[in-house]
MDAnalysis code that builds the backbone (N, CA, C; Angstrom):
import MDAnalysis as mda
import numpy as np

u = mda.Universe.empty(537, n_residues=179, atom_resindex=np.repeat(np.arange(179), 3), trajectory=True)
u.add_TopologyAttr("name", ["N", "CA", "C"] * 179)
u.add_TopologyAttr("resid", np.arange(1, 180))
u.add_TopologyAttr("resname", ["UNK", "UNK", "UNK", "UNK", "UNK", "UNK", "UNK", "UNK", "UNK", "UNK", "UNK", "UNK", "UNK", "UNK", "UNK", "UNK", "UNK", "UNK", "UNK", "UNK", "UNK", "UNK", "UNK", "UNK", "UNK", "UNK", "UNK", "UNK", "UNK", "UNK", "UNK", "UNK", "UNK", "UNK", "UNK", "UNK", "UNK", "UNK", "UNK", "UNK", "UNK", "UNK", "UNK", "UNK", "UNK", "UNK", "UNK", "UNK", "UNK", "UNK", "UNK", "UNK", "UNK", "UNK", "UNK", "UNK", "UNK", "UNK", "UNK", "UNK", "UNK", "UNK", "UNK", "UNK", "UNK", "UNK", "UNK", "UNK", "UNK", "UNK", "UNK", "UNK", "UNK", "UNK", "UNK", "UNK", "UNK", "UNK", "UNK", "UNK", "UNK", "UNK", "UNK", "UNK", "UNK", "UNK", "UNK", "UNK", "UNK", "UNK", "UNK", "UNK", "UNK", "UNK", "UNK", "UNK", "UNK", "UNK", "UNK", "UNK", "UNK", "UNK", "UNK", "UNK", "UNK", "UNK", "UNK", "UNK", "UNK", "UNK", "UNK", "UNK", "UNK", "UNK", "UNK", "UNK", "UNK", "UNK", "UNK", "UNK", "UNK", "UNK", "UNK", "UNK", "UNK", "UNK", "UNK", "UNK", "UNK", "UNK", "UNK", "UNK", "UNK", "UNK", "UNK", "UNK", "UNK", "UNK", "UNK", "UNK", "UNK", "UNK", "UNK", "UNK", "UNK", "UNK", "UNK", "UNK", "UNK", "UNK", "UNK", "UNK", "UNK", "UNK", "UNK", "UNK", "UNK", "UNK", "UNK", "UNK", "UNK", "UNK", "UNK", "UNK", "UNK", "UNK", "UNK", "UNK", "UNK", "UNK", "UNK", "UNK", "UNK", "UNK", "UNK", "UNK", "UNK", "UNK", "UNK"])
u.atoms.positions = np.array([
    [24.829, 26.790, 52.604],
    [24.887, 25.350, 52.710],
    [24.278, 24.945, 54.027],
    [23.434, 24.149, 54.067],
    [22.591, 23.698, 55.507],
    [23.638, 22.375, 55.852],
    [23.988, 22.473, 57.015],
    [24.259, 21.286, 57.820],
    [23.316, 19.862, 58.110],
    [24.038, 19.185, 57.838],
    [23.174, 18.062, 58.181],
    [23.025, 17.599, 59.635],
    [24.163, 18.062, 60.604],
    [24.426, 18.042, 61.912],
    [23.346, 18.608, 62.897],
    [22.777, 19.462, 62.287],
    [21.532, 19.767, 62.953],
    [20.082, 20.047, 62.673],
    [19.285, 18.729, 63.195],
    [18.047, 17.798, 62.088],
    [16.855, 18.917, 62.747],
    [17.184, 19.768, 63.405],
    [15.940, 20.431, 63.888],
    [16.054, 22.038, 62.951],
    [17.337, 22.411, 62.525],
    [17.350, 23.175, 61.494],
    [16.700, 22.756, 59.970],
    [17.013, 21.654, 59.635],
    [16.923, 20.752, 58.176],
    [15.316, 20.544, 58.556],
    [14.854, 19.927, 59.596],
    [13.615, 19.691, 59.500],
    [12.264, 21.192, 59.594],
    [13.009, 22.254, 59.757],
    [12.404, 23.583, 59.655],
    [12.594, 24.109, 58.031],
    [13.356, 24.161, 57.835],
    [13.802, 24.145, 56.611],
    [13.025, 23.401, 55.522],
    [12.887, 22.394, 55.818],
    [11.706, 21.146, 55.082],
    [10.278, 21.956, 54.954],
    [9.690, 22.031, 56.135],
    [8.480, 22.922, 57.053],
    [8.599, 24.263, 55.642],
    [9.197, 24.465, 55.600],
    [9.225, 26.534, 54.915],
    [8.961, 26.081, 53.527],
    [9.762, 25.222, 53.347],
    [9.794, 24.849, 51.904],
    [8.352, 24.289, 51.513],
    [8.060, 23.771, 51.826],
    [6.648, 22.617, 51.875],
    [5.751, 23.707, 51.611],
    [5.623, 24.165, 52.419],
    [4.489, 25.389, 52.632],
    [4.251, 26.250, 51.565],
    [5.278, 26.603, 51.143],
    [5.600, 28.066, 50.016],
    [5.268, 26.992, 48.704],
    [5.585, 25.780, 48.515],
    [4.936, 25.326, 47.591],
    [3.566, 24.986, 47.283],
    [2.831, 24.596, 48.382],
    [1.687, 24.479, 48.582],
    [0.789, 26.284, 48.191],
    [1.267, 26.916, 48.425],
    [0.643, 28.405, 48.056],
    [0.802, 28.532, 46.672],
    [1.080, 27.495, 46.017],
    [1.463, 28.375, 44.591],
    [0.514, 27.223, 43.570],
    [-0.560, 27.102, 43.985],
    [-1.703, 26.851, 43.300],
    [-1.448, 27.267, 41.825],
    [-2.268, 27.006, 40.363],
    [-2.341, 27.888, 39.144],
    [-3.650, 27.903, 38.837],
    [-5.200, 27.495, 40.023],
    [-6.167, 27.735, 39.804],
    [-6.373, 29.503, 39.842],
    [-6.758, 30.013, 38.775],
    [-6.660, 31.565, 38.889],
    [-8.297, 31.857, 38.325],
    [-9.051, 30.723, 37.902],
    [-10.111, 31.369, 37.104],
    [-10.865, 32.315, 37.471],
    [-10.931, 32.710, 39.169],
    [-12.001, 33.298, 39.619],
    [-11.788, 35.031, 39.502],
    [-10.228, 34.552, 39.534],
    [-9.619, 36.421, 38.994],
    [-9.823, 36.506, 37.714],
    [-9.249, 35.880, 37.132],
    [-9.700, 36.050, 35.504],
    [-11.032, 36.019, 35.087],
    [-12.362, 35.870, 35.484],
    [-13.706, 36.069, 35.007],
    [-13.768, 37.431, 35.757],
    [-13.130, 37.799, 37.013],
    [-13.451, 38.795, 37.599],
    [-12.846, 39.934, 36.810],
    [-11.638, 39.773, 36.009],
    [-11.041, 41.041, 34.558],
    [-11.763, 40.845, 33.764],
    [-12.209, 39.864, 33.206],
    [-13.005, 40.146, 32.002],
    [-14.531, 40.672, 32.533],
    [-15.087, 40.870, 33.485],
    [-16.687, 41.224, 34.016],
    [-16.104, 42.559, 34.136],
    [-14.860, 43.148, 34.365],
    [-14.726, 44.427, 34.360],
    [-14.620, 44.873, 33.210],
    [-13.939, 44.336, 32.329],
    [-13.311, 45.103, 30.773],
    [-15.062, 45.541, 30.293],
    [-15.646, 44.103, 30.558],
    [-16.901, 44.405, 29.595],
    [-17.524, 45.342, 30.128],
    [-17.893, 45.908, 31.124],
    [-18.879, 46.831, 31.763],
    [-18.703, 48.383, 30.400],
    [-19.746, 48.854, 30.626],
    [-19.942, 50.117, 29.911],
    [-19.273, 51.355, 30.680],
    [-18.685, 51.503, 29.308],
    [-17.601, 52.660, 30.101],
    [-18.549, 54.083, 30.001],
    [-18.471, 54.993, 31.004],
    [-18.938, 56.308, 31.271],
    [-18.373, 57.481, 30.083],
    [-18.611, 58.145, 29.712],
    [-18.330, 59.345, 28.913],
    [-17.508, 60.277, 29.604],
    [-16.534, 60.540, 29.478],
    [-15.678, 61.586, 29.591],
    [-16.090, 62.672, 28.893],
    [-16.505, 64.202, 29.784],
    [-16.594, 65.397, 29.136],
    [-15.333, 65.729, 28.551],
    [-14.741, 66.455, 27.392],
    [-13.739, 66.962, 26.955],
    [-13.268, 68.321, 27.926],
    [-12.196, 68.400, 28.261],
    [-11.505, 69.825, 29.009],
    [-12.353, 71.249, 28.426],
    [-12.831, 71.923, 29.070],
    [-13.626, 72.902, 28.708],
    [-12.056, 74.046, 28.050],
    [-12.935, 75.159, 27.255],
    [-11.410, 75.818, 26.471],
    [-11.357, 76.782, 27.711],
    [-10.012, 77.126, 27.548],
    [-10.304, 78.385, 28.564],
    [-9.555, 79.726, 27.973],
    [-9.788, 81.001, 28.128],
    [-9.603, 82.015, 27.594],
    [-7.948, 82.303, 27.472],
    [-7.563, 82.767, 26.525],
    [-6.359, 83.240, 27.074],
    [-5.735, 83.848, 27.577],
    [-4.625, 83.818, 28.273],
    [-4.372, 84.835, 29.696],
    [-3.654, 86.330, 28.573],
    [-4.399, 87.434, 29.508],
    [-4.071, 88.812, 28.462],
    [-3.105, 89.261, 29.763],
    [-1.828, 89.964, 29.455],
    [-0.985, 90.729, 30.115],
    [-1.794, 91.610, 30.501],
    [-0.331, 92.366, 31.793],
    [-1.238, 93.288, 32.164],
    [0.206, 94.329, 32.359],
    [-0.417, 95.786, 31.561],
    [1.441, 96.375, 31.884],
    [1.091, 97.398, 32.974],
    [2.124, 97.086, 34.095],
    [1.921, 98.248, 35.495],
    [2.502, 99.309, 34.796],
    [1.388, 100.277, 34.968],
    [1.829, 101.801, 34.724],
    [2.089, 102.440, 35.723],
    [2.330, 102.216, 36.839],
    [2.644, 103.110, 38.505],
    [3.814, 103.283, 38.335],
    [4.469, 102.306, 37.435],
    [5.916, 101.876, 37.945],
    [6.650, 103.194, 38.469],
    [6.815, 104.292, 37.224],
    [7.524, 105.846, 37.909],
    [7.008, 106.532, 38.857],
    [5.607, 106.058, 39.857],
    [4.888, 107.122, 40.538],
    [5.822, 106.758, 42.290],
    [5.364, 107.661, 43.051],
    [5.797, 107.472, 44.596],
    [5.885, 105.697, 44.911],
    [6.724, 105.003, 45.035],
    [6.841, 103.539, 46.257],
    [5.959, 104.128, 47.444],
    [4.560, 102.929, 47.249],
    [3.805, 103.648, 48.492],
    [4.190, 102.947, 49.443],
    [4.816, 102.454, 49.562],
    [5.694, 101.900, 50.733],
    [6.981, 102.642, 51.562],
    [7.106, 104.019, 50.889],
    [8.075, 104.925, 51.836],
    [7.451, 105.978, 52.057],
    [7.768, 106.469, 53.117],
    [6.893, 107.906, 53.435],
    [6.918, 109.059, 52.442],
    [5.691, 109.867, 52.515],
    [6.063, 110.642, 51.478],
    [7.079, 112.145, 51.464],
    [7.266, 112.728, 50.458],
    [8.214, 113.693, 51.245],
    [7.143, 114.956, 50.549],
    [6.955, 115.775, 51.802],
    [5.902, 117.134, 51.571],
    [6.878, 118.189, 51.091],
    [6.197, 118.967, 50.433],
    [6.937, 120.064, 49.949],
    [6.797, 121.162, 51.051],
    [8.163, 121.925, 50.785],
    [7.864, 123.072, 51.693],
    [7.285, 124.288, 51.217],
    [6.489, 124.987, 51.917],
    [6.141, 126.417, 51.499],
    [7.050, 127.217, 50.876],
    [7.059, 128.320, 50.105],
    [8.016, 128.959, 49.017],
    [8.846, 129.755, 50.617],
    [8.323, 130.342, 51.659],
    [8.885, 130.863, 52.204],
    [10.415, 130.018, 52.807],
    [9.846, 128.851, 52.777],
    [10.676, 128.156, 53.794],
    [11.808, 127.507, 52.449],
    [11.563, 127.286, 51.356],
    [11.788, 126.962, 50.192],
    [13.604, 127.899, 50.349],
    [12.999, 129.336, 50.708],
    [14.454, 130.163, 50.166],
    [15.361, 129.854, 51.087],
    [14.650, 129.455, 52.050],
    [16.402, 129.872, 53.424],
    [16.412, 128.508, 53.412],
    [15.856, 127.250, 53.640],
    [16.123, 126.198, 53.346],
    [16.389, 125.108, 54.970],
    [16.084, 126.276, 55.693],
    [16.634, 125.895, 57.166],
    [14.605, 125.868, 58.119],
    [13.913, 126.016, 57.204],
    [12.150, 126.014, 58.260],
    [12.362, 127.220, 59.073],
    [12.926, 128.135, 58.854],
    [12.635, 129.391, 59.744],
    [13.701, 129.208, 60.994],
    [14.668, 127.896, 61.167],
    [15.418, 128.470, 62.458],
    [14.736, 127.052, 63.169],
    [13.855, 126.863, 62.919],
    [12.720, 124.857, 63.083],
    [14.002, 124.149, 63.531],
    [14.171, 123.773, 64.639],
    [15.034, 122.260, 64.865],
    [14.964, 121.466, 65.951],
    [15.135, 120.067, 66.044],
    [14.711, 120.104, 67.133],
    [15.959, 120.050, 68.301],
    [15.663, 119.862, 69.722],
    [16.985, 119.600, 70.227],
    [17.834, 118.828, 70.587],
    [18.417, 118.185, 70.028],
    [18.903, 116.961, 69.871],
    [20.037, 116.919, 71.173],
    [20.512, 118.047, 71.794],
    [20.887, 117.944, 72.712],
    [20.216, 117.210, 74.641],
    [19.061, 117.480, 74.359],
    [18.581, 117.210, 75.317],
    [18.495, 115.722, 75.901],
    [17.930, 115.231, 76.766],
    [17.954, 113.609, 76.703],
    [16.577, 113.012, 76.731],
    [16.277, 112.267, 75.898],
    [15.232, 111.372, 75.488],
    [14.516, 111.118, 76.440],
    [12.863, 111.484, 76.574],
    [12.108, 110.728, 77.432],
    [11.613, 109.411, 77.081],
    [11.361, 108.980, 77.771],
    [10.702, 107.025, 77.207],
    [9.728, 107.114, 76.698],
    [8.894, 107.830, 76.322],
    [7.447, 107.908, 75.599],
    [7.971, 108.208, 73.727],
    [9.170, 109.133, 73.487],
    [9.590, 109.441, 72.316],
    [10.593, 107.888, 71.682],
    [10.486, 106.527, 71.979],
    [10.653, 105.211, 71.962],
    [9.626, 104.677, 70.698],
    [8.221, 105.504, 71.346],
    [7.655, 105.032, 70.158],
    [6.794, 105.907, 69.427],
    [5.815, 105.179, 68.267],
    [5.782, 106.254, 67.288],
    [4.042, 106.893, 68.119],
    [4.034, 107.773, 67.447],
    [2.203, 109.071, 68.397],
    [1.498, 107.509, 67.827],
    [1.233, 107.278, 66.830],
    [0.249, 106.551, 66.409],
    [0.026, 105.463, 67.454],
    [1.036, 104.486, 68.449],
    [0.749, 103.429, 69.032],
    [0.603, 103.633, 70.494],
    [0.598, 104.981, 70.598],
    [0.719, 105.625, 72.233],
    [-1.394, 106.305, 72.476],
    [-1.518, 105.469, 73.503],
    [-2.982, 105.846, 73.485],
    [-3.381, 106.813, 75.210],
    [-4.082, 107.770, 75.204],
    [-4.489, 108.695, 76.329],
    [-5.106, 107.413, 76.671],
    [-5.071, 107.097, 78.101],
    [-6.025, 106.681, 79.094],
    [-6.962, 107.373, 80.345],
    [-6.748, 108.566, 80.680],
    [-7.120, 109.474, 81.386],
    [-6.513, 110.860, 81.421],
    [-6.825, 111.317, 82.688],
    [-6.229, 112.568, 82.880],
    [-6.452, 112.622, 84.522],
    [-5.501, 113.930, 84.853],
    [-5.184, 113.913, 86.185],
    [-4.981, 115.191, 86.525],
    [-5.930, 115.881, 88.039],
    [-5.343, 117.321, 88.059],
    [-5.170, 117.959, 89.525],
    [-4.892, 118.187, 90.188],
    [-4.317, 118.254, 91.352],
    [-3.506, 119.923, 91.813],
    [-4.060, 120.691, 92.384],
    [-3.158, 121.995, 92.849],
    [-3.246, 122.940, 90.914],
    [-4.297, 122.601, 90.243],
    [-4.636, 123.266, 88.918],
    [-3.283, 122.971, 87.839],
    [-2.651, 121.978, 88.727],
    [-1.426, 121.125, 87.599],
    [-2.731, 120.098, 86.852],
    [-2.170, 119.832, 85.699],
    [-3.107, 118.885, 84.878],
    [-1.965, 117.473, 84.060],
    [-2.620, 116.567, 84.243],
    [-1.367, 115.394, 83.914],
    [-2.383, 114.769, 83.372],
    [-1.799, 114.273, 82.055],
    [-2.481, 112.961, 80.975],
    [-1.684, 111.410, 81.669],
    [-2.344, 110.127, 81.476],
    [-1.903, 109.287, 81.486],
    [-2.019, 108.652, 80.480],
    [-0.596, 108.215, 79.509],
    [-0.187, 107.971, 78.199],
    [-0.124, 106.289, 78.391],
    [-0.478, 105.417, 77.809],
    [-0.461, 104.008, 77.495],
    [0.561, 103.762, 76.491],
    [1.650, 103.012, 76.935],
    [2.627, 102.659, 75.883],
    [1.871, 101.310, 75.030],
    [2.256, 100.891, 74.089],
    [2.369, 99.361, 73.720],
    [2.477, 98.589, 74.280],
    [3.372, 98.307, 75.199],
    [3.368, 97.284, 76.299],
    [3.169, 97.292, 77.444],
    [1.943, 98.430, 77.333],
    [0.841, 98.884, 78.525],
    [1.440, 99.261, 79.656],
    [2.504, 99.908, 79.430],
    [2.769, 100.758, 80.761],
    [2.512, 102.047, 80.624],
    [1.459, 102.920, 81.903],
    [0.978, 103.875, 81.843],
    [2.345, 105.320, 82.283],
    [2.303, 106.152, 81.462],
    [3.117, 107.266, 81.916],
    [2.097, 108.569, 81.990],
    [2.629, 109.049, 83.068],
    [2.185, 110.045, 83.466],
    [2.791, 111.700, 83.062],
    [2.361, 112.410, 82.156],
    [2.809, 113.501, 81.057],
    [2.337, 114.462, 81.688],
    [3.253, 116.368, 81.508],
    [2.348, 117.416, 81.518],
    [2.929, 118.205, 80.534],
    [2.642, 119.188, 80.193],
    [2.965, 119.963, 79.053],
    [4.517, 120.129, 79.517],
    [4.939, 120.246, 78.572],
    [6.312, 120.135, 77.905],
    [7.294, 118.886, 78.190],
    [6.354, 117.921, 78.420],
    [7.279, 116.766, 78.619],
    [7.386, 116.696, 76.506],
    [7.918, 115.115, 75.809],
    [8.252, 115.003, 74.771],
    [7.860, 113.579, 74.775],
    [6.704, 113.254, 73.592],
    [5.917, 112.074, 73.297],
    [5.958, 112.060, 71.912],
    [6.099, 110.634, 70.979],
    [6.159, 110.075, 69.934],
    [7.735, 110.183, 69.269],
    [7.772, 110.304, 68.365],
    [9.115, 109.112, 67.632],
    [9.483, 111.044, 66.614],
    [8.410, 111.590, 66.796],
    [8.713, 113.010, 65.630],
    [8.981, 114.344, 66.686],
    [9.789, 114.387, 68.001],
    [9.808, 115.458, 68.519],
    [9.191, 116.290, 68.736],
    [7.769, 115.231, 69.405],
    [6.151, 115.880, 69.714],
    [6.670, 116.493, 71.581],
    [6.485, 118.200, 71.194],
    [6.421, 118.509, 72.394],
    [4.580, 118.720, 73.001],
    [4.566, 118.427, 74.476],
    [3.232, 118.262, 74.726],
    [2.611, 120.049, 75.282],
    [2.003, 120.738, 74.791],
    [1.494, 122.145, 74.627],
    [0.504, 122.396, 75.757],
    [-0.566, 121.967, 75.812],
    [-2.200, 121.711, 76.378],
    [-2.568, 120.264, 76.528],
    [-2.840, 120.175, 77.843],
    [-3.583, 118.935, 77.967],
    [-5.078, 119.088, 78.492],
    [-6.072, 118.566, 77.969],
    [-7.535, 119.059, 78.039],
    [-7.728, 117.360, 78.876],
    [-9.524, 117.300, 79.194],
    [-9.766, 116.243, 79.769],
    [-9.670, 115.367, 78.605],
    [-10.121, 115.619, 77.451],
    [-10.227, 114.910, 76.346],
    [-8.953, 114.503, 75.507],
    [-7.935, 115.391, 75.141],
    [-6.895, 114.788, 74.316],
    [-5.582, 115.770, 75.127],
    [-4.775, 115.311, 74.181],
    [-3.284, 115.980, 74.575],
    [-2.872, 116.590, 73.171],
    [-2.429, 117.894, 73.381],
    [-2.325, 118.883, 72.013],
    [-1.038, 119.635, 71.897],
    [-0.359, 118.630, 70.750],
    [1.611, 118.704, 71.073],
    [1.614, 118.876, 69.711],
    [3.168, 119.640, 69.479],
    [3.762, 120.184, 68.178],
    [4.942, 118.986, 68.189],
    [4.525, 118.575, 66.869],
    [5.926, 118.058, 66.175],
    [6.752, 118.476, 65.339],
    [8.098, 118.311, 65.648],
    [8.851, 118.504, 64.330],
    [9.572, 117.826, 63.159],
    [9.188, 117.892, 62.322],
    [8.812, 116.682, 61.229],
    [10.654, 117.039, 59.961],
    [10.936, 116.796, 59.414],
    [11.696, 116.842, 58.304],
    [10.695, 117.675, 57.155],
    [11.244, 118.330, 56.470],
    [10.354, 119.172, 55.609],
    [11.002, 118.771, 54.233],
    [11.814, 117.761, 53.924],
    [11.974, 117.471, 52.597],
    [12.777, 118.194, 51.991],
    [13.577, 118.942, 52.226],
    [14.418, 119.967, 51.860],
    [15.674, 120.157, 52.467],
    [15.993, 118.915, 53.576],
    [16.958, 119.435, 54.627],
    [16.642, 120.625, 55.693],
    [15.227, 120.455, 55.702],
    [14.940, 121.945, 57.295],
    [14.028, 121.136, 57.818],
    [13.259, 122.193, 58.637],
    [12.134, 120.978, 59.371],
    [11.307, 122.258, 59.634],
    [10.178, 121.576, 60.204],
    [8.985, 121.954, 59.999],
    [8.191, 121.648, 61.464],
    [6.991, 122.840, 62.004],
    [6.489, 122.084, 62.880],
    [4.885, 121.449, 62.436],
    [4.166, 120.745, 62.899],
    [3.132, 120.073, 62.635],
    [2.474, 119.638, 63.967],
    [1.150, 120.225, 63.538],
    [0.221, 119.844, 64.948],
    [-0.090, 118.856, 65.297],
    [-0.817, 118.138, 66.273],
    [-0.632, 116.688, 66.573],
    [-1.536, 116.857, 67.459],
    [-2.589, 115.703, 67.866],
    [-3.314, 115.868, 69.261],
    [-3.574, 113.919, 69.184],
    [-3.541, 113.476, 70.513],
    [-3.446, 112.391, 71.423],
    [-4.796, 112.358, 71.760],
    [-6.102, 111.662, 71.412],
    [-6.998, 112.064, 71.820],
    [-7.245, 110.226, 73.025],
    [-8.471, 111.211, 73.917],
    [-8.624, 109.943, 75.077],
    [-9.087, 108.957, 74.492],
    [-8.586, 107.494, 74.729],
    [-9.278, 106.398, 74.196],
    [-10.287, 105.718, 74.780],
    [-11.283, 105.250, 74.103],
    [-12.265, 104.729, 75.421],
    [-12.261, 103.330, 75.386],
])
């Protein structure tokens, strides 16, 4: 309900009203010739959806073979087969962990070598590029790689691996220099 008490509200009010009527014209012809100049225009051809083949299955036959996604497990030699233990193979789990056996041979790279009084020392590059300094029989990679020979060129260590049978096994290994 508008007050009559206040003529500067009522006379705005007047103002809004006025206006909104004035916009509401019903001359429309110029839109309406402008729909019909569209309807008539010539319509374009639509190609029809091309067919498309039908989709043929496909049946995975791997399904029973190795998950190549887990390591594989090697067989052992018939010798090692009978006693079941790799010949006496273990590693020493007593001992205490050097920081290079943190990670696996594959991400550990030779950066040089070093030799001094006919001692000979590799310098090993971790992953997060800290250099260690190795000589034979220190213990490098994640498989109980002991280090044997170190040449100018690589580092030449025995690992001992799991042999798939509950024994273990050793396996050669070499660290070669990276350039």
């Amino acid at each position: 309900m508008i007050h009559l008490k206040n003529p500067a509200l009522l006379v705005s009010f007047c103002l809004v009203a006025g206006s909104l009527t004035a916009c509401s014209g019903n001359n429309k012809e110029d839109l309406h010739s402008y729909v019909e100049q569209v309807k008539s225009r010539q319509h374009a051809r639509i190609d029809p959806l091309p067919e498309f083949a039908p989709y043929e299955t496909h049946l995975y036959s791997a399904a029973g073979e190795r998950d190549p996604f887990t390591p594989p497990v090697y067989s052992a030699p018939r010798s090692q087969v009978a006693t079941g233990t790799g010949g006496g193979i273990a590693p020493d789990f007593n001992r205490s962990r050097e920081p290079l056996e943190a990670e696996p041979l594959d991400s550990l790279r030779m950066v040089g070598t070093l030799e001094r009084d006919g001692n000979s020392w590799a310098l090993v590059r971790m992953s997060d590029s800290t250099i260690h300094r190795v000589k034979p029989g220190n213990y490098i990679g994640q498989n109980y790689g002991k280090i044997i020979q170190i040449t100018e060129s690589e580092v030449e260590l025995t690992e001992i691996v799991p042999d798939g049978l509950g024994g273990w096994m050793e396996r050669q290994a070499a660290l070669a220099l990276s350039e």
